[in-house]
C-alpha positions in Angstrom: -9.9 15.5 -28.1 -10.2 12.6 -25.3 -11.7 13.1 -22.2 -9.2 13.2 -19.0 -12.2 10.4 -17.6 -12.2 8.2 -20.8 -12.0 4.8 -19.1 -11.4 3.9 -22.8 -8.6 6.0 -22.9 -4.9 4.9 -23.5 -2.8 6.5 -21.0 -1.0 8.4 -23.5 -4.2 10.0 -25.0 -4.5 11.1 -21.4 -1.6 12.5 -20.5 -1.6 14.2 -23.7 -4.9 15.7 -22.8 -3.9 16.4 -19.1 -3.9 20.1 -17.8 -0.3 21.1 -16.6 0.9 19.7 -13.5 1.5 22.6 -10.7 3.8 22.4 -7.4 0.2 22.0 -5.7 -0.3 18.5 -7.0 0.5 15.1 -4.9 3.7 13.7 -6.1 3.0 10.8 -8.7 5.1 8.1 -6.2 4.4 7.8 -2.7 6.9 7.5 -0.3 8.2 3.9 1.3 6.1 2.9 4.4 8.3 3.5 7.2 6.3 2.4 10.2 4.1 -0.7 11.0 1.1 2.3 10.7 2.0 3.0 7.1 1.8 -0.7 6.2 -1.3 -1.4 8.2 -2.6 2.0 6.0 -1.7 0.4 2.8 -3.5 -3.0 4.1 -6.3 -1.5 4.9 -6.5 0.3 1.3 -5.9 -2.5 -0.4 -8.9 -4.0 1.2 -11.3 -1.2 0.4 -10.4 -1.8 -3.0 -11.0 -5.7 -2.5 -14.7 -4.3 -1.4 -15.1 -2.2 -4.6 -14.2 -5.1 -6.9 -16.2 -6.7 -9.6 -13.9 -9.3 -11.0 -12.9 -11.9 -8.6 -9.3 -12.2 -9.5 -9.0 -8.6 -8.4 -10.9 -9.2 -5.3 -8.3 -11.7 -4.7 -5.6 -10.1 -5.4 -6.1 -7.0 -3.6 -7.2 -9.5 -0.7 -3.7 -10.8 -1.3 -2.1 -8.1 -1.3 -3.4 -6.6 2.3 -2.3 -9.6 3.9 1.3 -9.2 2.9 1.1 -5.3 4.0 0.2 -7.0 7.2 2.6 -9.2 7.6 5.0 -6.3 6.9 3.2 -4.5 9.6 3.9 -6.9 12.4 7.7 -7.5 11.2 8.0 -3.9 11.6 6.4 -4.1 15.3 8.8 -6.9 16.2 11.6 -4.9 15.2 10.2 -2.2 17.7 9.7 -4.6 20.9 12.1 -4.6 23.0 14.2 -7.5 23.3 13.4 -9.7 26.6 16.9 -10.6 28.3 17.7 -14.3 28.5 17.0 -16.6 31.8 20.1 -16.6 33.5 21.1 -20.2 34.7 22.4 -21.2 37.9 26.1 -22.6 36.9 27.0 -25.8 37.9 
């Protein structure tokens, strides 16, 4: 039997081995960010994971990866301001 930790693991030897799923359990997909706080959430995830890593091409990509989140962050905010009206000129 493989263990449910085996790094070695193929993901089918562990689901095969996984206890039942229950109604308790997070749902396997996470739901679209919908405000500029979800994607600044996901940014900042994404660069706790940069932290944790050993290769450098994961470092960079998670690095990567947190910037885009935050570009998508202040997108979103822009959408939110509100628009500034136009100078009005004097006609001629």
């Amino acid at each position: 039997m493989i263990a449910d930790n085996d790094p070695w693991a193929s993901a089918a030897e562990r689901r095969d081995s996984a206890p039942a799923r229950n109604e308790t359990e997070r749902p396997v997909f996470i739901p679209k960010p919908k405000t500029a706080q979800d994607y600044i959430d996901r940014a900042t995830a994404c660069e706790q994971l940069a932290d944790a890593a050993i290769a450098h091409e994961t470092r960079e990509t998670m690095l990567y990866l947190a910037g885009r989140w935050r570009a998508l962050a202040d997108e979103e905010e822009a959408k939110q301001r509100p628009k500034r009206p136009e100078p009005q000129h004097p006609s001629e």
